[in-house]
C-alpha positions in Angstrom: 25.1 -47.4 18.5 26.2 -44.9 15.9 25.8 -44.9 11.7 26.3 -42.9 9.4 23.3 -41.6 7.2 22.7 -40.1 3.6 20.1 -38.3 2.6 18.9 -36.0 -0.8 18.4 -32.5 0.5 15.8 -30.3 -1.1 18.1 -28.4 -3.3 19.2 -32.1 -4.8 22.7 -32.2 -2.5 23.9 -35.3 -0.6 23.2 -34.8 3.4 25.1 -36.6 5.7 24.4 -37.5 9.7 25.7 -39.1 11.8 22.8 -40.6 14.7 22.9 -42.4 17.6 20.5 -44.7 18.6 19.8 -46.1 21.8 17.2 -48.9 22.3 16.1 -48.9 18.8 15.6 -44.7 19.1 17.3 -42.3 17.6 18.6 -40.0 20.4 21.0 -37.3 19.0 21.9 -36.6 15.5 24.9 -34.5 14.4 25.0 -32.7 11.3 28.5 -33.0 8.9 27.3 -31.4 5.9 26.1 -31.6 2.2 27.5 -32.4 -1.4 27.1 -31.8 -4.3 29.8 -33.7 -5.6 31.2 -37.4 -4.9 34.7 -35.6 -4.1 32.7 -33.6 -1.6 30.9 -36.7 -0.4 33.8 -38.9 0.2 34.9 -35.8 2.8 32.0 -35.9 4.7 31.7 -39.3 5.2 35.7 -39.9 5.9 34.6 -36.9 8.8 31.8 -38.7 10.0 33.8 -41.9 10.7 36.1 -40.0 12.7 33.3 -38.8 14.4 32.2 -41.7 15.4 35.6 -43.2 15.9 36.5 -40.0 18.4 37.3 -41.5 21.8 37.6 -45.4 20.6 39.9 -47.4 22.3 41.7 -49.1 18.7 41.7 -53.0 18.9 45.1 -53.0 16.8 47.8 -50.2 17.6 49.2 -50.6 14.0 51.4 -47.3 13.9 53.7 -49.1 16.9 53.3 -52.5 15.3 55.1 -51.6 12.3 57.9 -50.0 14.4 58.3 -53.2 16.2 58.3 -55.0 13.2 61.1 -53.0 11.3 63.2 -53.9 14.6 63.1 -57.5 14.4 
């Protein structure tokens, strides 16, 4: 399982991680970066969803459903 996490850094900057966790450990942590803005933060955290969204099947394929639909 993979989440996101924030955290304050010493200098007073947003820190963002992304960690998996396997059996209730965390095994592997990947740095993304640190704000010091929300402009800033919303970048990080859009990156770290694509992070863990890297290699996931989608349940929906919405960019050919809305072709399909503009057919019909």
């Amino acid at each position: 399982m993979a989440y996101i996490r924030k955290f304050k850094t010493g200098s007073q900057a947003t820190g963002v991680q992304v960690c998996y966790k396997e059996q209730g450990k965390v095994v592997r942590t990947v740095h993304v970066g640190s704000a010091t803005s929300e402009a800033g933060l919303k970048k990080l955290l859009k990156k770290a969803q694509g992070i863990i969204d890297e290699g996931k099947t989608p349940l929906f394929d919405l960019e050919n459903y809305d072709k399909n639909a503009a057919k019909n």
